[in-house]
SEVEXFI-546464 format. One record per residue (C-alpha): residue in three letters; y, z, x. Coordinates in steps of 0.05 Angstrom, whole numbers, plus 5000, padded with zeros to 4 digits. Layout:
// SEVEXFI-546464
ALAYZX/...
***
This chain:
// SEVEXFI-546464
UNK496347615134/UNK493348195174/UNK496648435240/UNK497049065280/UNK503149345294/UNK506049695353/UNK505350395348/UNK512750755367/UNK513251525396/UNK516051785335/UNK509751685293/UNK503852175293/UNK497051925321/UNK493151435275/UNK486852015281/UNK491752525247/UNK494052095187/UNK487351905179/UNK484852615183/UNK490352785132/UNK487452325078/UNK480852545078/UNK483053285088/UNK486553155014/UNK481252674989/UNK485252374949/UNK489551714941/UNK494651574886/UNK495350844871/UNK503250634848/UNK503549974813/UNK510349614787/UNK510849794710/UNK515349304703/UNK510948714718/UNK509748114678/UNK502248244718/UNK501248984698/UNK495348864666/UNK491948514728/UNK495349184765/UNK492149684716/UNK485249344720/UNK484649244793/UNK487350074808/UNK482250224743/UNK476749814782/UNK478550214851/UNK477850924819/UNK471550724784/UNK468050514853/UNK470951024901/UNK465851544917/UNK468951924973/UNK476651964947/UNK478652184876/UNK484451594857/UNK489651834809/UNK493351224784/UNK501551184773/UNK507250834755/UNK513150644802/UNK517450974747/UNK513251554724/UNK509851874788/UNK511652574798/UNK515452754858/UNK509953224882/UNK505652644881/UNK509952174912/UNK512152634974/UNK505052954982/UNK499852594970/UNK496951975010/UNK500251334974/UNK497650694963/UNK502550214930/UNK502549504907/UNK507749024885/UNK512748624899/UNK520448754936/UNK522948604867/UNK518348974815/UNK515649604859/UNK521750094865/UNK518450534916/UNK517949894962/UNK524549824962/UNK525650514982/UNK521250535037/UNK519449805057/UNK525349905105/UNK521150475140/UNK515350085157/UNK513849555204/UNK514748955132/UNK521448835136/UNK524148465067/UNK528547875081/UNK532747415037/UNK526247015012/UNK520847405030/UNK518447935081/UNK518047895167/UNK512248175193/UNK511448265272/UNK517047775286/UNK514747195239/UNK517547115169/UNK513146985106/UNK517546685050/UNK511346235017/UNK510446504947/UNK503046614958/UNK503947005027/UNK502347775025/UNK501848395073/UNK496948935069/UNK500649545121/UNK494350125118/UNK494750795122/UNK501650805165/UNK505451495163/UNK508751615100/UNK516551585098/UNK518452265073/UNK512052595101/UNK509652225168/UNK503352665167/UNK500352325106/UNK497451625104/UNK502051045060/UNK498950365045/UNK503449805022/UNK500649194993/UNK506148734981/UNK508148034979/UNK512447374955/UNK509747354884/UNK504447754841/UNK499747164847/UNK498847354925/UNK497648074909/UNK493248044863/UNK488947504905/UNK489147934962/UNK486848474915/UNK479848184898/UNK474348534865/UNK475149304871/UNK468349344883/UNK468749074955/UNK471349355017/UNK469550095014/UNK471250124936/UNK477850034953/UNK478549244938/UNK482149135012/UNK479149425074/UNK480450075114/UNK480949675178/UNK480349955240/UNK484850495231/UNK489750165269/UNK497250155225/UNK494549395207/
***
């Protein structure tokens, strides 16, 4: 499911975030170490840094990613509610909100294990500046189907969109 949400005040223009990632050109990918689907995780992020040619991926655990990292550098994370603790964290911040069986998005609910939300480049919790993407959903099966092949989409295996928070 792909949607645009509705920008509030209180966030910074879409052209700054976006200027903000390619100012650092760079994007650190945080999968769920605790995953059952790691390996899936690990080959899919490998596949992403491999075919990016105008950002330099650095590749982290949920558990492991230094705090530097997580609170200055352009995020994109993956996972589920369950096995991704930074989506825990910050899901609440962001237009997905998690609900007893799955996630609401833009006033519907999604509780179907194989429904998933991709949220690009929306202003970062701690650091509304920088650029966050969340790619979440009900199970690790939907994730990693939106995923696809790394090599599509701008190297990034899901699409840069409009810019718009989508």
């Amino acid at each position: 499911t792909q949607a645009q949400s509705s920008a509030t005040s209180n966030l910074p223009h879409k052209d700054s975030v976006k200027n903000s990632l390619w100012k650092s050109g760079s994007v650190a990918i945080i999968y769920p170490e605790e995953s059952e689907f790691l390996n899936e995780y690990l080959a899919w992020a490998e596949g992403v840094k491999q075919n990016s040619r105008y950002l330099t991926i650095s590749i982290f655990g949920d558990k492991s990613v230094p705090d530097s990292i997580l609170n200055d550098s352009p995020l994109l994370i993956v996972g589920t509610q369950e096995n991704n603790q930074l989506l825990e964290k910050w899901l609440p911040s962001t237009p997905i909100s998690p609900t007893r069986n799955g996630f609401m998005f833009q006033g519907m609910e999604y509780e179907e294990e194989n429904q998933s939300v991709f949220l690009s480049w929306y202003p970062h919790p701690a650091n509304p500046s920088i650029p966050m993407s969340i790619l979440t959903g009900n199970s690790d099966q939907a994730i990693i189907a939106m995923m696809g092949p790394s090599s599509r989409r701008n190297g990034m295996g899901i699409g840069f969109g409009n810019w718009d928070y989508q």
